[in-house]
C-alpha positions in Angstrom: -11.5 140.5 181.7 -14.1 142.3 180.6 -16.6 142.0 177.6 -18.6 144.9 176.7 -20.1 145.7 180.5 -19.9 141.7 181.7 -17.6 140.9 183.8 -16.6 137.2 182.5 -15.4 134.3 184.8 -12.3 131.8 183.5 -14.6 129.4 182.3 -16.8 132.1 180.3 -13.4 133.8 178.8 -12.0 130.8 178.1 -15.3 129.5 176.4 -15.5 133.0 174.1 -12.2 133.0 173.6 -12.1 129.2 172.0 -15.3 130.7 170.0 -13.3 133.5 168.4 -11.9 134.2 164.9 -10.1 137.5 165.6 -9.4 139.2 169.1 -8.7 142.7 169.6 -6.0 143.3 172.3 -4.7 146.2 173.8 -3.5 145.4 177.0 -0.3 143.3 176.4 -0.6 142.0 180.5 -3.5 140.3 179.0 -1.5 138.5 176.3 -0.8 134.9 177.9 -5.3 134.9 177.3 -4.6 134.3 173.9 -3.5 131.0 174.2 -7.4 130.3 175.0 -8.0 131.0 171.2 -8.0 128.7 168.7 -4.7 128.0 166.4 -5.1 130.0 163.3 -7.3 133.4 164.8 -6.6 136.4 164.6 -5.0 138.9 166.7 -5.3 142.2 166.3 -3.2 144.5 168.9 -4.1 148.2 169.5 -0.7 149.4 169.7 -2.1 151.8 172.0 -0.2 155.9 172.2 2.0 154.7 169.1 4.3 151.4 170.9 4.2 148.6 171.1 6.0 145.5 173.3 7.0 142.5 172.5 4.5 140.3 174.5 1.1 139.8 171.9 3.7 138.9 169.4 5.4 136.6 171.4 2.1 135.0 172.2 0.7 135.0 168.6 3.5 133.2 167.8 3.8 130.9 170.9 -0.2 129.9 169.8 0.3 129.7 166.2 -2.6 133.2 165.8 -1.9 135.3 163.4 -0.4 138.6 164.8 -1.3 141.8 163.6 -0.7 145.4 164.6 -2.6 148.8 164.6 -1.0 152.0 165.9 -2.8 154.4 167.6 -0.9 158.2 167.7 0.0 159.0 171.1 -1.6 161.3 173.4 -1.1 165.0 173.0 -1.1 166.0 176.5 1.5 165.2 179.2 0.8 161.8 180.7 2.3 162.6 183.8 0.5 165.7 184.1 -3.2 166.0 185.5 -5.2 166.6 182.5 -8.3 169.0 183.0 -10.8 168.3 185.7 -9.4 165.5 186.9 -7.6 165.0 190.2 -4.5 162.2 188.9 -2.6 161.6 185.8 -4.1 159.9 183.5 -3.0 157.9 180.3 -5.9 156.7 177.9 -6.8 156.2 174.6 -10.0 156.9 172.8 -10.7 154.1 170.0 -11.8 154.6 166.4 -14.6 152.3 166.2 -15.7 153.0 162.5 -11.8 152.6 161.9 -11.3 149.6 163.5 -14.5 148.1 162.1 -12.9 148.7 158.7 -9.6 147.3 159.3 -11.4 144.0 160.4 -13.4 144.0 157.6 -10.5 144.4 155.3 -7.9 141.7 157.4 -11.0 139.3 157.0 -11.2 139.6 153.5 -7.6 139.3 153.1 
C-alpha cells in the first residue's frame, strides 16, 4: 500500500492505520486492511466509475467501522478501448480532491 509517494511496510500500515479516524478506500482488494483500524473509524469508499462491490461493506461491518459510500460517475470513454496516446486499455479515475475534502468535513461533523 501506498501513502502519498511512500511505499509503507506491514508494520508502518498497520501502525497508520491503528492511528486513523477515517480511511478513504477505493480499491476493494484492499478491504481485509481495514481490519488494522480501530473499531468505530470511518470508512469512506470511492465507489470508483459508479459501482460498487460488496467487500468494504462487508469489512466495515466485520470491524465494527462505520461504512460509507461516495459514487464517482463512470468513465466516458470505452474501457476496453485504447484511449488517446496510450498503447493499452486503460480504466482510471480522476479524484475530486476539493470534493472529497468537503464530504469529510461534513461526515466529521455529522
Amino acid at each position: 500500500m501506498r501513502l502519498d509517494d511512500a511505499e509503507l511496510g506491514l508494520f508502518d500500515l498497520a501502525a497508520t492505520l491503528a492511528a486513523c479516524r477515517m480511511v478513504v478506500i477505493d480499491d476493494p482488494e484492499q478491504a481485509p486492511l481495514l481490519g488494522f483500524c480501530d473499531p468505530g473509524a470511518a470508512a469512506i469508499e470511492l465507489g470508483v466509475d459508479g459501482w460498487t462491490g460488496s467487500a468494504v461493506p462487508s469489512c466495515c461491518r466485520l470491524f465494527g467501522l462505520e461504512w460509507r459510500l461516495v459514487l464517482a460517475p463512470p468513465p466516458r470513454y470505452g474501457v476496453f478501448g485504447s484511449l488517446a496516446g496510450a498503447a493499452a486499455p486503460a480504466l482510471h479515475s480522476r479524484i475530486d480532491l476539493a470534493g472529497l475534502a468537503e464530504a469529510i468535513s461534513r461526515l466529521a461533523a455529522a
